[in-house]
One Martini backbone bead per residue (centre of mass of N, CA, C, O) as a GRO file, in nm:
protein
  187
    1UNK     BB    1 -10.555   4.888  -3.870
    2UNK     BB    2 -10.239   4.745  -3.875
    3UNK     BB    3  -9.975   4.664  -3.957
    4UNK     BB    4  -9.814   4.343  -4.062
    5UNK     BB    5  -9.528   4.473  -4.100
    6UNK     BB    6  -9.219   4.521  -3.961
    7UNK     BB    7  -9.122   4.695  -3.728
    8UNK     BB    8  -8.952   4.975  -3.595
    9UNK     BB    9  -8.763   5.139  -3.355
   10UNK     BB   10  -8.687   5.479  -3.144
   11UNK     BB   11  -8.498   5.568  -2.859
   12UNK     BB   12  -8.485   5.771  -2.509
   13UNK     BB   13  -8.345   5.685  -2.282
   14UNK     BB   14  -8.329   5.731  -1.875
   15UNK     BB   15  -8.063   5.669  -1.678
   16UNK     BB   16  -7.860   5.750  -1.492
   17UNK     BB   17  -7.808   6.026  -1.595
   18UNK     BB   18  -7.852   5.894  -1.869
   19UNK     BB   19  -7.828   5.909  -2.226
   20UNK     BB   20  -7.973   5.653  -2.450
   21UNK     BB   21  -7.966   5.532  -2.783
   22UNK     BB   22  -8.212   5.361  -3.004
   23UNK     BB   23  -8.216   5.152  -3.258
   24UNK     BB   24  -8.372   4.898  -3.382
   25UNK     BB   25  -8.662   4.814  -3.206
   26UNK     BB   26  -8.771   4.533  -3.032
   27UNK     BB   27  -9.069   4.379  -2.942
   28UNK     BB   28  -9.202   4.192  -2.632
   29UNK     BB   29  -9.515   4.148  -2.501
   30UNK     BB   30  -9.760   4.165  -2.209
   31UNK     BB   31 -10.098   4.092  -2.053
   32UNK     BB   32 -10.187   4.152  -1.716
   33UNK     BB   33 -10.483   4.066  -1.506
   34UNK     BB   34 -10.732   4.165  -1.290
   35UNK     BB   35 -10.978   4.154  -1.090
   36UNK     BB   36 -11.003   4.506  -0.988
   37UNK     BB   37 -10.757   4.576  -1.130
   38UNK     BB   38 -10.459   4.684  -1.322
   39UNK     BB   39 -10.315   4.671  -1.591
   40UNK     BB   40 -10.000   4.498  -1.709
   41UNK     BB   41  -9.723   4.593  -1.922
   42UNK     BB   42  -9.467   4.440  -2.092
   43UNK     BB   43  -9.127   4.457  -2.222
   44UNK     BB   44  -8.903   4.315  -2.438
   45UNK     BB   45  -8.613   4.481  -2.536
   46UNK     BB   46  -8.428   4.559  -2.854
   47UNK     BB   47  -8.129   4.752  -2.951
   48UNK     BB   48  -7.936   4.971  -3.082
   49UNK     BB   49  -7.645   5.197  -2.994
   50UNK     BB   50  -7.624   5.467  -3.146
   51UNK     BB   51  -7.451   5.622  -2.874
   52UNK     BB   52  -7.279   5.722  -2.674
   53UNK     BB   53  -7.363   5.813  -2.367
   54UNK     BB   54  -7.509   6.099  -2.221
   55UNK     BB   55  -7.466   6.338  -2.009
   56UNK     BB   56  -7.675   6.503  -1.829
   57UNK     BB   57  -7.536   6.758  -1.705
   58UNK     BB   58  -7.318   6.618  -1.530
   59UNK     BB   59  -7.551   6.512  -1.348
   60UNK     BB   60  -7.664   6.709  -1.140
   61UNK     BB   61  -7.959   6.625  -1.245
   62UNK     BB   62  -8.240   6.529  -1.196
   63UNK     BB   63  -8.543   6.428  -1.364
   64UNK     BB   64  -8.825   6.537  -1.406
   65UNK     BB   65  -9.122   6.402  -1.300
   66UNK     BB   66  -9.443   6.368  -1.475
   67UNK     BB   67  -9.767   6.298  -1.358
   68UNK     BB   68 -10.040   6.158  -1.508
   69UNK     BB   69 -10.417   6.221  -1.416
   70UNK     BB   70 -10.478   5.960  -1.458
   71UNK     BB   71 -10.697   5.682  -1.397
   72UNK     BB   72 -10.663   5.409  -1.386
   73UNK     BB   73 -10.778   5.107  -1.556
   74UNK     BB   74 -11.016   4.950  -1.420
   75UNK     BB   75 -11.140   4.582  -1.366
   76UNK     BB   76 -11.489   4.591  -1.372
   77UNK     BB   77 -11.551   4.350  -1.520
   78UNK     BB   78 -11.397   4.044  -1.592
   79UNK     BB   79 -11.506   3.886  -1.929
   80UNK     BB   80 -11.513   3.551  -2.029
   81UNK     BB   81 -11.532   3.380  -2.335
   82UNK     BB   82 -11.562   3.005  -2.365
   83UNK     BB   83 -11.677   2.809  -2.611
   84UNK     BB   84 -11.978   3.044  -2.520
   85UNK     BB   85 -11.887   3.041  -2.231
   86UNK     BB   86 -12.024   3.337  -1.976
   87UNK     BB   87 -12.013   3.193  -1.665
   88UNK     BB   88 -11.736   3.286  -1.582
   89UNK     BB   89 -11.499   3.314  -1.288
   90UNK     BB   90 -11.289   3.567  -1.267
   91UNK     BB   91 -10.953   3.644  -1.192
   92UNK     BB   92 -10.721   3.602  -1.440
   93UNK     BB   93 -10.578   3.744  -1.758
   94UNK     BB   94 -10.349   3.658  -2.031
   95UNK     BB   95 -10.066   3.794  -2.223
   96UNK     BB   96  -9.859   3.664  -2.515
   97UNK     BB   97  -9.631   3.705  -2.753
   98UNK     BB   98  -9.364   3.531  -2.795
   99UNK     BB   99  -9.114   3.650  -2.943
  100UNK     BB  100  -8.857   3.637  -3.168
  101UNK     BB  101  -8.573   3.740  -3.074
  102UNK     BB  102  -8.225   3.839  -3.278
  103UNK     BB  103  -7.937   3.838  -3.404
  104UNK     BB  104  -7.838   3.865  -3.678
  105UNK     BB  105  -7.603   3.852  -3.933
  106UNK     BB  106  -7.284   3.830  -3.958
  107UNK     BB  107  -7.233   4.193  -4.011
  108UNK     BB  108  -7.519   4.280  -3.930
  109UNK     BB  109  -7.777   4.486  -3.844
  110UNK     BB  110  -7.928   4.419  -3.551
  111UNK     BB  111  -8.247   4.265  -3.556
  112UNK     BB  112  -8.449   3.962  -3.577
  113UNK     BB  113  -8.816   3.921  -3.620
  114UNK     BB  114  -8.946   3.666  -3.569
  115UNK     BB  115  -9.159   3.441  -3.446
  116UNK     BB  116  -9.514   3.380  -3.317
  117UNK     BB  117  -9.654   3.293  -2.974
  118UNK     BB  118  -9.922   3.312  -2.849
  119UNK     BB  119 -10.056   3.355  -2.494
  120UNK     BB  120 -10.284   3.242  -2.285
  121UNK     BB  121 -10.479   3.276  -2.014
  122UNK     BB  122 -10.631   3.149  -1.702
  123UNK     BB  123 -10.853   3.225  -1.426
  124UNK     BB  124 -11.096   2.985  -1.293
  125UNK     BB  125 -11.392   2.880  -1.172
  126UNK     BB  126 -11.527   2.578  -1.123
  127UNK     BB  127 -11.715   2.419  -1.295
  128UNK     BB  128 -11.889   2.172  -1.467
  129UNK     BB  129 -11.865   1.989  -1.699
  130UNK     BB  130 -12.173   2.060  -1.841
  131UNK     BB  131 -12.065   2.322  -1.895
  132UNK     BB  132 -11.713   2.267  -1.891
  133UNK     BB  133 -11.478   2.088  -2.047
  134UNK     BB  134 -11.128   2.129  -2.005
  135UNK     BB  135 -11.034   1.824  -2.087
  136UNK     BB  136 -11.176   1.767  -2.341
  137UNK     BB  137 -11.057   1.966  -2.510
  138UNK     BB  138 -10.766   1.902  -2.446
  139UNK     BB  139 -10.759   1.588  -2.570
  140UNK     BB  140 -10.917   1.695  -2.851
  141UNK     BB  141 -10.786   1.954  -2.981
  142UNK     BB  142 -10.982   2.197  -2.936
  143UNK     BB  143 -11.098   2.467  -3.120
  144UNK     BB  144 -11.168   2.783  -2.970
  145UNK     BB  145 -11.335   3.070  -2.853
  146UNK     BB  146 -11.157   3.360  -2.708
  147UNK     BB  147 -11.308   3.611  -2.514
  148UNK     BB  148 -11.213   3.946  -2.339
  149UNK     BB  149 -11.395   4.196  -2.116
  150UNK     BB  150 -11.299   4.494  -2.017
  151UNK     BB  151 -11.527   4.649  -1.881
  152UNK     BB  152 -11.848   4.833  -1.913
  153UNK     BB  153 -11.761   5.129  -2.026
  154UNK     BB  154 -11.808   5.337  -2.227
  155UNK     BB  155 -11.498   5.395  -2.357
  156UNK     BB  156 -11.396   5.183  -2.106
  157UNK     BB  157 -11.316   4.944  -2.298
  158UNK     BB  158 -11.197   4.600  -2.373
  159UNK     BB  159 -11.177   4.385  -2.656
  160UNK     BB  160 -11.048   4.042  -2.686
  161UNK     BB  161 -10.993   3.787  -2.965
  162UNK     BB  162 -10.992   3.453  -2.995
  163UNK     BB  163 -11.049   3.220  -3.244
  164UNK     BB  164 -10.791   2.990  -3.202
  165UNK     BB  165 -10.794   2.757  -2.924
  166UNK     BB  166 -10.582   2.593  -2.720
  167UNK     BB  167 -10.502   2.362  -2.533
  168UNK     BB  168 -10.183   2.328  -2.278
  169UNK     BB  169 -10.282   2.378  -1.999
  170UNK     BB  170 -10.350   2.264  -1.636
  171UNK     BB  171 -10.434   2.380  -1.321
  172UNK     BB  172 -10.450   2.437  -1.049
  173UNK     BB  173 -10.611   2.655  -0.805
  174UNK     BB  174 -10.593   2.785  -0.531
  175UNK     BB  175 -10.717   2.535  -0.296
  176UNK     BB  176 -10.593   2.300  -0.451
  177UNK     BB  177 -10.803   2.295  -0.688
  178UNK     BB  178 -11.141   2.346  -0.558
  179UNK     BB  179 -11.182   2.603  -0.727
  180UNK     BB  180 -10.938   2.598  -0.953
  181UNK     BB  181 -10.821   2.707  -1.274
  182UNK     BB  182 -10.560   2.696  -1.504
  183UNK     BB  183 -10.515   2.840  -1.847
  184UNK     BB  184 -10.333   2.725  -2.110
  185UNK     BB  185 -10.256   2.845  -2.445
  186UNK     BB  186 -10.290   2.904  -2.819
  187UNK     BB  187 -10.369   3.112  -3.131
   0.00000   0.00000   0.00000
């Protein structure tokens, strides 16, 4: 497991043939996937910059860019269980973790990496009732776990447990919700 206190980074950026050094940098990240197809992670970083921007070379080349043979991770199957119930029919899922990024205090350096708000998502298609009745869950303010695991493969899967989700929003999804529903949580 990894630590719980608070880390930053430092980092040299490439853009337009200028190197950007940042350090004392925090990030807020979130992951979404589809079944069948690879997972996007995102991230909305802050940091101080180091050093005035440097040209690199004068600008003259631009930096070969060198792309790694690994085949992405496809997700197929894509497995959620929901408050025991492993029989939804999963189109996509999602984590943010909806971190809260601030400038630190006026003469101060840096950025104050605030409180974690994460949440999750899910479209699947519509169970009958009798089977979850997520209508009901949130209504009762019912905290529940919800794992999700991507991909059937040892060693090529990845297993993510909320122990303590609550329902915050749904939504029809699909054909104007007759077949499926979108589910919003937070952990």
């Amino acid at each position: 497991p990894g630590s719980t206190a608070n880390g930053s980074g430092s980092h040299i950026l490439y853009t337009d043939q200028e190197i950007h050094q940042v350090k004392g940098a925090y990030a807020k990240g979130s992951f979404e996937i589809e079944n069948g197809k690879p997972g996007i992670w995102s991230f909305d970083m802050m940091g101080v910059q180091n050093a005035a921007p440097t040209d690199d070379a004068g600008g003259a080349t631009a930096k070969t860019i060198t792309y790694s043979a690994v085949v992405p991770f496809i997700v197929a199957p894509l497995v959620l269980t929901v408050n025991s119930v492993a029989t939804q029919v999963v189109e996509k899922f999602g984590f943010a973790m909806n971190r809260d990024l601030s400038p630190r205090a006026k003469g101060a350096f840096g950025f104050h990496p605030g409180r974690r708000a994460p949440t999750i998502t899910f479209t699947v298609e519509k169970e009958a009732k009798a089977t979850i009745d997520f209508e009901a869950l949130r209504a009762a303010g019912t905290a529940f776990a919800v794992s999700a695991t991507f991909g059937a493969t040892q060693y090529n899967r990845l297993l993510w447990s909320f122990p303590q989700v609550k329902i915050s929003d749904i939504k029809a999804a699909g054909d104007g919700g007759n077949t499926g529903i979108s589910i919003g949580g937070y952990d």
